[in-house]
Backbone as ProteinMPNN parsed JSONL, in Angstrom:
{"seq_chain_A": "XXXXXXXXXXXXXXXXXXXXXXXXXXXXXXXXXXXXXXXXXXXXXXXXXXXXXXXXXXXXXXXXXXXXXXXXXXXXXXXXXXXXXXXXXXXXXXXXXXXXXXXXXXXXXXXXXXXXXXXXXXXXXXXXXXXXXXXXXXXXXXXXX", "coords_chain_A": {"N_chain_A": [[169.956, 111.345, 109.932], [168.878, 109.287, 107.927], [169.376, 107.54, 110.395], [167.333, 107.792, 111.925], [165.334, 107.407, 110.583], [165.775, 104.469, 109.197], [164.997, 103.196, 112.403], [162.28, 104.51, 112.189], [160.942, 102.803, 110.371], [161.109, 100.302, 111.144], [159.982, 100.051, 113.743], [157.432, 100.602, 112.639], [156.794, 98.621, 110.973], [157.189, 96.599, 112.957], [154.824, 96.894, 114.436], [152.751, 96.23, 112.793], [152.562, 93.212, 112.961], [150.957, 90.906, 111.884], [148.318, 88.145, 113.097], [148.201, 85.099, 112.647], [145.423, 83.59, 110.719], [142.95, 81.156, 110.839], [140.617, 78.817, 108.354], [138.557, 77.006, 109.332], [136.092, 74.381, 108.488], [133.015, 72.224, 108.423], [131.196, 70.592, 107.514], [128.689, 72.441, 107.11], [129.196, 74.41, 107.704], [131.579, 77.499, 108.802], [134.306, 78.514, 110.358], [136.517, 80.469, 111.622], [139.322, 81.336, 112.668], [142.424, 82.194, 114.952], [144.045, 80.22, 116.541], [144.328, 76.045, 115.791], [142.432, 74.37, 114.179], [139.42, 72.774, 115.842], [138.179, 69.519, 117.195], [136.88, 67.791, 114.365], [136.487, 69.698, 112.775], [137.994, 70.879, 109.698], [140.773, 71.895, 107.737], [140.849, 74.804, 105.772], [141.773, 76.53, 104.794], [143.178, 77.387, 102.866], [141.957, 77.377, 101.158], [141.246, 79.887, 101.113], [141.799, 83.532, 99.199], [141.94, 85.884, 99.763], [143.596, 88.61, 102.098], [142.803, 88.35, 105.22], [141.327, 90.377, 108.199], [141.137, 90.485, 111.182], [139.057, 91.943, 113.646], [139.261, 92.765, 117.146], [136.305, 92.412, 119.081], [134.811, 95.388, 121.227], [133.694, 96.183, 124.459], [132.773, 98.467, 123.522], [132.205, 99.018, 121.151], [130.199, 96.794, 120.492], [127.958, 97.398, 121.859], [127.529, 99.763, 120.471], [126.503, 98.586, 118.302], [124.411, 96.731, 119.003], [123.239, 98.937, 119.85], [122.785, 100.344, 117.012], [120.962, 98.563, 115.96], [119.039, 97.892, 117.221], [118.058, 100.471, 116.132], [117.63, 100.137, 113.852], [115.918, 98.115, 114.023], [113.786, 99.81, 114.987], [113.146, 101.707, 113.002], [112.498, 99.831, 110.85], [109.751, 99.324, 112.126], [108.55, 101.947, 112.218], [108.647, 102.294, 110.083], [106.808, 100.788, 108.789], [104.128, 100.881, 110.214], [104.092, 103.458, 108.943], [103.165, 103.086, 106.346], [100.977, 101.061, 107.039], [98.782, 103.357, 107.93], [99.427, 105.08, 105.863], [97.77, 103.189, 104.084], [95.531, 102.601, 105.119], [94.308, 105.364, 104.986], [94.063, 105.677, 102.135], [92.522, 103.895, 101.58], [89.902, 104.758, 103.206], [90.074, 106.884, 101.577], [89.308, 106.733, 99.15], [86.823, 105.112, 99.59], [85.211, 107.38, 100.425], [84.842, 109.019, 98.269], [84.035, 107.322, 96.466], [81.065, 107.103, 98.129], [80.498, 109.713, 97.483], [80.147, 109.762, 94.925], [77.819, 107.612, 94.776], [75.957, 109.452, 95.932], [75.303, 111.218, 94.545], [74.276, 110.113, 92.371], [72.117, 109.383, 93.132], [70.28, 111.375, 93.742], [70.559, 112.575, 90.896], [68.436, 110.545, 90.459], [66.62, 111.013, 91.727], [65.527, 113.249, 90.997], [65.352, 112.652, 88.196], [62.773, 111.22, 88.469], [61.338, 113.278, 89.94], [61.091, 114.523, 87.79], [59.331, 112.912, 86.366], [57.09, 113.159, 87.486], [55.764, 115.563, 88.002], [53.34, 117.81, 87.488], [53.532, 120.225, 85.816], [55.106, 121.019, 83.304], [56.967, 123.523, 83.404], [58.231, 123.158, 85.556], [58.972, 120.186, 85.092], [60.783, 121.155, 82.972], [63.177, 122.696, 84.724], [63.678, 120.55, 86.66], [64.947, 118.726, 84.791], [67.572, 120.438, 83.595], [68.705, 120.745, 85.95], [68.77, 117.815, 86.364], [70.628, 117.175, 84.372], [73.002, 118.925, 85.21], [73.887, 117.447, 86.95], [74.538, 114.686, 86.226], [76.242, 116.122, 84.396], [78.433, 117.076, 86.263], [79.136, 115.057, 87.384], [80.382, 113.055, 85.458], [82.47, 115.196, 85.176], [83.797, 114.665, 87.675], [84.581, 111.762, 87.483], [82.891, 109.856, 87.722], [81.289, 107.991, 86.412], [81.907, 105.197, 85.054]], "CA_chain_A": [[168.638, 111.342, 109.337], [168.89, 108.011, 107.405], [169.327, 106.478, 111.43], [166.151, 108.187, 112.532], [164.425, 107.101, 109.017], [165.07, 103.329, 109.726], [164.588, 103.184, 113.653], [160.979, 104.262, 112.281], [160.637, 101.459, 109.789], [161.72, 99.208, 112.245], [159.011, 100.128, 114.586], [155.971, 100.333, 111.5], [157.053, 96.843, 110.784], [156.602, 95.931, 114.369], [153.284, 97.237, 115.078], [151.582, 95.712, 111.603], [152.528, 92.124, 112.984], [149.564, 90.411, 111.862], [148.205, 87.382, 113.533], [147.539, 83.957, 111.247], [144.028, 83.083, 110.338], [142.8, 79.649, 110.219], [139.407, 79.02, 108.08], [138.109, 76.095, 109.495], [134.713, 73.867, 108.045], [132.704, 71.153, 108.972], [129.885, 70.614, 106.727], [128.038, 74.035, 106.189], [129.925, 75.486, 108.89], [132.801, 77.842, 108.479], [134.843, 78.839, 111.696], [137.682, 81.621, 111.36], [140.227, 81.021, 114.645], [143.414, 82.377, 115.341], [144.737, 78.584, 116.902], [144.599, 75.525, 115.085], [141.236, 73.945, 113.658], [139.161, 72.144, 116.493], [137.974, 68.415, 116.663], [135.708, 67.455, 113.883], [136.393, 70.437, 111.811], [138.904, 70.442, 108.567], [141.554, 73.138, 107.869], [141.338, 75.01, 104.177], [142.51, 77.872, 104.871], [144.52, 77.326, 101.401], [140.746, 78.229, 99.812], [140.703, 81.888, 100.917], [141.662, 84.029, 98.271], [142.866, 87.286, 100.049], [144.04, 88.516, 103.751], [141.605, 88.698, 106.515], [141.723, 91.385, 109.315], [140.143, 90.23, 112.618], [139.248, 93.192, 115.015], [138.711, 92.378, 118.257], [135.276, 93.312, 119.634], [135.338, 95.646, 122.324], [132.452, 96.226, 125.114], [132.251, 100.009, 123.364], [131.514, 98.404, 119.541], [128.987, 96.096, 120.871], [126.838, 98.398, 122.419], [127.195, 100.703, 119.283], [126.081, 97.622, 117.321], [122.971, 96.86, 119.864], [122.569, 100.788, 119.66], [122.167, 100.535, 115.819], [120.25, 97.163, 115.398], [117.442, 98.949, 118.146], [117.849, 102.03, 115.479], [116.726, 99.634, 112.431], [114.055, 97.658, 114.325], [112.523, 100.746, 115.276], [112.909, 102.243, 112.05], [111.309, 99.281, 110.43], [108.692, 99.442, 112.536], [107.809, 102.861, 112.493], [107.763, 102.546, 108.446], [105.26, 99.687, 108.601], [103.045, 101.7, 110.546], [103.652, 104.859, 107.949], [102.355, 102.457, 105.157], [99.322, 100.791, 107.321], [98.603, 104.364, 107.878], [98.53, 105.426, 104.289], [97.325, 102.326, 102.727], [93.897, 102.707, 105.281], [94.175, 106.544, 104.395], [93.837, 106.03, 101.082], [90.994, 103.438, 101.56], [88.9, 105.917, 103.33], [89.644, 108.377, 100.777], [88.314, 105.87, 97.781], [85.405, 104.941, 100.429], [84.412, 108.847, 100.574], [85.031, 109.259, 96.906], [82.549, 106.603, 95.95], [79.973, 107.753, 98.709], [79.873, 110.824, 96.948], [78.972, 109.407, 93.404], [76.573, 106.986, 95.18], [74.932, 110.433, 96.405], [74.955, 112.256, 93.323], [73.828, 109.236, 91.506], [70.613, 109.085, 94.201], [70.024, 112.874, 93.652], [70.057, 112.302, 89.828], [67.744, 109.515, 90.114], [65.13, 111.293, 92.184], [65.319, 114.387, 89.984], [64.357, 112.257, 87.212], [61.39, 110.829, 88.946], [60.315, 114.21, 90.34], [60.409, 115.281, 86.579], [58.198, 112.768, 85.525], [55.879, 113.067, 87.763], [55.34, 116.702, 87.95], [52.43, 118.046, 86.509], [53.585, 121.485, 85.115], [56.297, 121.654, 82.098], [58.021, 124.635, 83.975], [59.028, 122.049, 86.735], [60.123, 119.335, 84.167], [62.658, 121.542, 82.487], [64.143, 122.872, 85.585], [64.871, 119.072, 86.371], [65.75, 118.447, 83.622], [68.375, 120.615, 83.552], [69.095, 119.645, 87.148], [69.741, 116.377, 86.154], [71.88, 117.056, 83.143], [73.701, 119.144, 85.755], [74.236, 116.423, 88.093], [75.629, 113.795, 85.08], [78.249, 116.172, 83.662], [79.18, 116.804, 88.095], [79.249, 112.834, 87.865], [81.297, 112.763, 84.25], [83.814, 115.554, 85.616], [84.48, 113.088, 88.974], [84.955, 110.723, 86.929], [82.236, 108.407, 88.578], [80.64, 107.179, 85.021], [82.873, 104.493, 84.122]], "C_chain_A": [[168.258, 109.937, 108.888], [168.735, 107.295, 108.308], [167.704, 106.561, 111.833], [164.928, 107.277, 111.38], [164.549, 104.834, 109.158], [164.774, 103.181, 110.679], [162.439, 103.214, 113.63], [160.376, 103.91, 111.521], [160.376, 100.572, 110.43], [160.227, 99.458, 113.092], [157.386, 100.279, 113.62], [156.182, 98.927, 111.428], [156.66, 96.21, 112.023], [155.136, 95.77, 114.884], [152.437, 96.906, 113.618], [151.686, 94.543, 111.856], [151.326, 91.737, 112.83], [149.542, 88.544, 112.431], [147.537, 86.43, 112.404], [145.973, 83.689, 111.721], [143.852, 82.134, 109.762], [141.326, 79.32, 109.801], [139.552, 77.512, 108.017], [136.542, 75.418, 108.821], [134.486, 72.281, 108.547], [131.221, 70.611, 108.538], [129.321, 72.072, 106.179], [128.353, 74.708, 106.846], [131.248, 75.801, 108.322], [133.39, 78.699, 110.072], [135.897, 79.434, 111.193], [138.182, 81.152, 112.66], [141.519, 81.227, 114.349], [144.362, 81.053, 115.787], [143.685, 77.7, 115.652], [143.208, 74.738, 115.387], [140.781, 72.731, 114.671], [138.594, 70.875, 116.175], [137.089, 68.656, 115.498], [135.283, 68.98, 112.627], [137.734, 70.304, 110.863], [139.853, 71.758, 108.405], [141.477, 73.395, 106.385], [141.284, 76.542, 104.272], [143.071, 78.039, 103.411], [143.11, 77.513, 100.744], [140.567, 79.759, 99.823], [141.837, 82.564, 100.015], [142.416, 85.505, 98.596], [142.863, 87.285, 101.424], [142.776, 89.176, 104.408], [142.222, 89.277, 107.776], [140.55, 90.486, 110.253], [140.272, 91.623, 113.372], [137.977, 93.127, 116.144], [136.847, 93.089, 118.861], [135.424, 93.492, 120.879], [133.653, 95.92, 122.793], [131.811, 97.93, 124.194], [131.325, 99.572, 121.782], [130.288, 97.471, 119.716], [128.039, 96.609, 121.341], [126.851, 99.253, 121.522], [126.357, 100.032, 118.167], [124.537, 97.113, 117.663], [122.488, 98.499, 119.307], [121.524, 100.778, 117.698], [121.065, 99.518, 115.265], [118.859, 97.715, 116.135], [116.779, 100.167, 116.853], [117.081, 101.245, 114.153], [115.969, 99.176, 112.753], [112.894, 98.742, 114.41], [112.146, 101.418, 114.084], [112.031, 101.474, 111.154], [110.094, 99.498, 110.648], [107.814, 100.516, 112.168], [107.263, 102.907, 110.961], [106.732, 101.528, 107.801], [104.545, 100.347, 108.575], [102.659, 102.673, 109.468], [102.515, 103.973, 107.069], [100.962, 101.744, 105.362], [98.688, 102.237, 106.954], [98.106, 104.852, 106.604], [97.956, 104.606, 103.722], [95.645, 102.428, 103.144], [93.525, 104.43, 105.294], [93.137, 106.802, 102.836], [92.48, 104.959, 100.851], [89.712, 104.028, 101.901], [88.803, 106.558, 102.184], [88.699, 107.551, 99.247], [86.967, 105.669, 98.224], [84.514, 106.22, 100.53], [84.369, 108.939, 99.363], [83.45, 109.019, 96.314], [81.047, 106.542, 96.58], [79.355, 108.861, 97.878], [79.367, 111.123, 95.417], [77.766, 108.786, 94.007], [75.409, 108.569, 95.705], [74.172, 111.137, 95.435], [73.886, 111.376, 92.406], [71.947, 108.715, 92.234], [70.092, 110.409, 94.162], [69.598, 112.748, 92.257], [68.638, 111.711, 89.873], [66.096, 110.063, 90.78], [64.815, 112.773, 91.349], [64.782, 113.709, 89.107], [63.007, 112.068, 87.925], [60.483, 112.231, 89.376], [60.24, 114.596, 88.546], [59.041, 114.543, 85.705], [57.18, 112.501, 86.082], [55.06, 114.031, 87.931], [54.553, 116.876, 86.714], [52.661, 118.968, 85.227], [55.323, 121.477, 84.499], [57.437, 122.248, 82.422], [59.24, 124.136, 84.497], [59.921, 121.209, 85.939], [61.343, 120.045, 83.761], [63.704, 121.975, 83.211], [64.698, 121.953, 85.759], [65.065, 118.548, 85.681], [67.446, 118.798, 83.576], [69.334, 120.312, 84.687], [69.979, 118.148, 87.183], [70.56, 116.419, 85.1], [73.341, 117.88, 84.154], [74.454, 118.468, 86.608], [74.9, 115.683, 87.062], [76.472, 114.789, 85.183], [78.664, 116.251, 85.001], [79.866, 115.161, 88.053], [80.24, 112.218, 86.715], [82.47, 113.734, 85.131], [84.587, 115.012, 86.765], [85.058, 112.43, 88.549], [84.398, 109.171, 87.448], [81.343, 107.414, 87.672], [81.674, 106.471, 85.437], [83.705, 103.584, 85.163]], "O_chain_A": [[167.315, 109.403, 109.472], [168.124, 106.263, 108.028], [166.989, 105.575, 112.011], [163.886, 106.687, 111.665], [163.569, 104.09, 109.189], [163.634, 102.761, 110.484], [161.609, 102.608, 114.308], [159.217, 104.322, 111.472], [159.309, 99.975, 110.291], [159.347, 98.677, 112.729], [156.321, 99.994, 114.167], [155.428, 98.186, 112.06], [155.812, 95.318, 112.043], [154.542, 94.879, 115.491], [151.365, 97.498, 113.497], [150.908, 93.985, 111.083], [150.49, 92.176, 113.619], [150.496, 87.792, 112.23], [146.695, 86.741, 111.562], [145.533, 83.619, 112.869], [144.232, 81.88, 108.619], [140.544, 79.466, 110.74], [140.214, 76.844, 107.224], [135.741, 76.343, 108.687], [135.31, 71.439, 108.905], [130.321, 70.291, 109.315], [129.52, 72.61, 105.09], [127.887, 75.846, 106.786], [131.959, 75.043, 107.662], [132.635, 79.445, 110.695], [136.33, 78.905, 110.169], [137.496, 80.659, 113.555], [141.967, 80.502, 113.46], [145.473, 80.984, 115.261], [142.793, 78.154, 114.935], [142.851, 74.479, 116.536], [141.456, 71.704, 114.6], [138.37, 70.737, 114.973], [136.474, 69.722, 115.526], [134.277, 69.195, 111.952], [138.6, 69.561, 111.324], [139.515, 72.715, 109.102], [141.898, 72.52, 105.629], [140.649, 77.416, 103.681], [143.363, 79.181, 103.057], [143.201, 77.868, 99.569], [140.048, 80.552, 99.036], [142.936, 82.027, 100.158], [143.232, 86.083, 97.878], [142.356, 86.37, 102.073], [142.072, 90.153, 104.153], [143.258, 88.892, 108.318], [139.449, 90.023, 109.954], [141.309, 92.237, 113.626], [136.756, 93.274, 116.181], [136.556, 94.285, 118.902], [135.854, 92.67, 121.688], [132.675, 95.914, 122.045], [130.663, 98.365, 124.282], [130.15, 99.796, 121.49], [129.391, 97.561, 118.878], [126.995, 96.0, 121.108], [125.803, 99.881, 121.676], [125.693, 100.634, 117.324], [123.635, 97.084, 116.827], [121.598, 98.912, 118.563], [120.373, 101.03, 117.341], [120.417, 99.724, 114.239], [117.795, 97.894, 115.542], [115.631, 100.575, 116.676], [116.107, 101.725, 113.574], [114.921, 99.407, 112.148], [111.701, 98.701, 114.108], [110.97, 101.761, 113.96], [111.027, 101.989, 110.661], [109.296, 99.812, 109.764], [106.637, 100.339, 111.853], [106.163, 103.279, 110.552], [106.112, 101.503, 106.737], [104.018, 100.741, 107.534], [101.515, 102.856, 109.053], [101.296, 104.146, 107.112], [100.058, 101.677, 104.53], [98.135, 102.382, 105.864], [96.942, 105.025, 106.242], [97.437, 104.99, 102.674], [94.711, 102.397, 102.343], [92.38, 104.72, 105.643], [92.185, 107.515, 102.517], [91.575, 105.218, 100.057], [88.68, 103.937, 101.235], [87.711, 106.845, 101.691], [87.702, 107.919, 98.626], [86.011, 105.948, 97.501], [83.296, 106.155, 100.691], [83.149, 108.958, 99.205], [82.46, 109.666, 95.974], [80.06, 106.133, 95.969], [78.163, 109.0, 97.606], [78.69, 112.001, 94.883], [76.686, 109.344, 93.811], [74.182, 108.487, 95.749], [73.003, 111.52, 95.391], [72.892, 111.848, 91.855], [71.041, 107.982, 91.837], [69.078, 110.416, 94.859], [68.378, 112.776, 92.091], [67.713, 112.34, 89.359], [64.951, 109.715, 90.492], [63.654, 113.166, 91.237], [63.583, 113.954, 88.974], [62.187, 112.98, 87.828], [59.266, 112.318, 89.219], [59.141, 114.974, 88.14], [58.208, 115.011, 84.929], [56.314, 111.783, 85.582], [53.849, 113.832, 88.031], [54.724, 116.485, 85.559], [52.269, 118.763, 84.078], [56.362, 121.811, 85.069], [58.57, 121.92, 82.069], [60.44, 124.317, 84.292], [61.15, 121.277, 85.928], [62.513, 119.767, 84.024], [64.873, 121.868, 82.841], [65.872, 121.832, 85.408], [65.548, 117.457, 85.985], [68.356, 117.97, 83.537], [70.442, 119.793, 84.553], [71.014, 117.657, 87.632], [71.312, 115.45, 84.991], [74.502, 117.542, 83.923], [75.565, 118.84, 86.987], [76.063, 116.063, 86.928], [77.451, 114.649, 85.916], [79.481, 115.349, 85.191], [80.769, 114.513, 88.582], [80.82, 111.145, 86.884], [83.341, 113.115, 85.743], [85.814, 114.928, 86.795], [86.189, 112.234, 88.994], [84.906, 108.056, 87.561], [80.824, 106.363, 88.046], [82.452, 107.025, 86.215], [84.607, 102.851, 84.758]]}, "name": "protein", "num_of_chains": 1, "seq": "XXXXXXXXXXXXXXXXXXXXXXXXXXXXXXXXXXXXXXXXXXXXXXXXXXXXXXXXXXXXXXXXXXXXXXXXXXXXXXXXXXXXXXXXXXXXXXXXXXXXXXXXXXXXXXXXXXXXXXXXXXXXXXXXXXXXXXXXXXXXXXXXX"}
């Protein structure tokens, strides 16, 4: 048991060999490389701080990585659009809003005038009340103010 138990130490140990990492610079450049720091760059590797994994890129991860970078452009995109969308939504809807005080407020205004130009009393107080009906319509909107 104990033989079997190191034999597969022995072989975990083997297969975690890790390969050295060299952090190369050269002004505002930083280069990672497996071999040893090319012309015109400096070796300080002795500044990193903890162990770095490299994993290889394969043709399958790169095309998953294209795949997802397509998946956020488009997603950007499409949530631009949402927000043009609502932002000239909601401009119409303020643009109809205030049409429909400007209407009320042109309805008022000729109600008064028909009241004061009508001959007969009867008439006045109907628009009268007419137009007091139309304000509070125009106070509960909220198009006073």
């Amino acid at each position: 048991m104990s033989r079997q138990l190191a034999v597969m130490m022995v072989l975990l140990a083997a297969s975690g060999v890790a390969q050295a990492v060299t952090k190369c610079q050269n002004g505002g450049e930083t280069l990672y490389t497996s071999a040893s720091c090319p012309a015109g760059y400096r070796n300080v590797t002795s500044t990193m701080r903890s162990h770095v994994m490299t994993v290889p890129g394969t043709a399958k991860t790169r095309k998953a990585d294209q795949a997802a970078s397509a998946l956020r452009t488009q997603t950007a995109a499409q949530s631009q659009a949402w927000r043009e969308r609502d932002e000239d939504m909601d401009l119409r809807l303020q643009n109809a809003f205030w049409n429909q005080c400007l209407i009320i407020d042109y309805r008022v205004r000729a109600t008064e005038r028909a009241m004061q130009t009508t001959e007969y009393w009867s008439y006045a107080d109907r628009y009268r009340e007419h137009a007091d009906a139309l304000r509070a319509l125009q106070y509960g909107m909220g198009c006073l103010g």
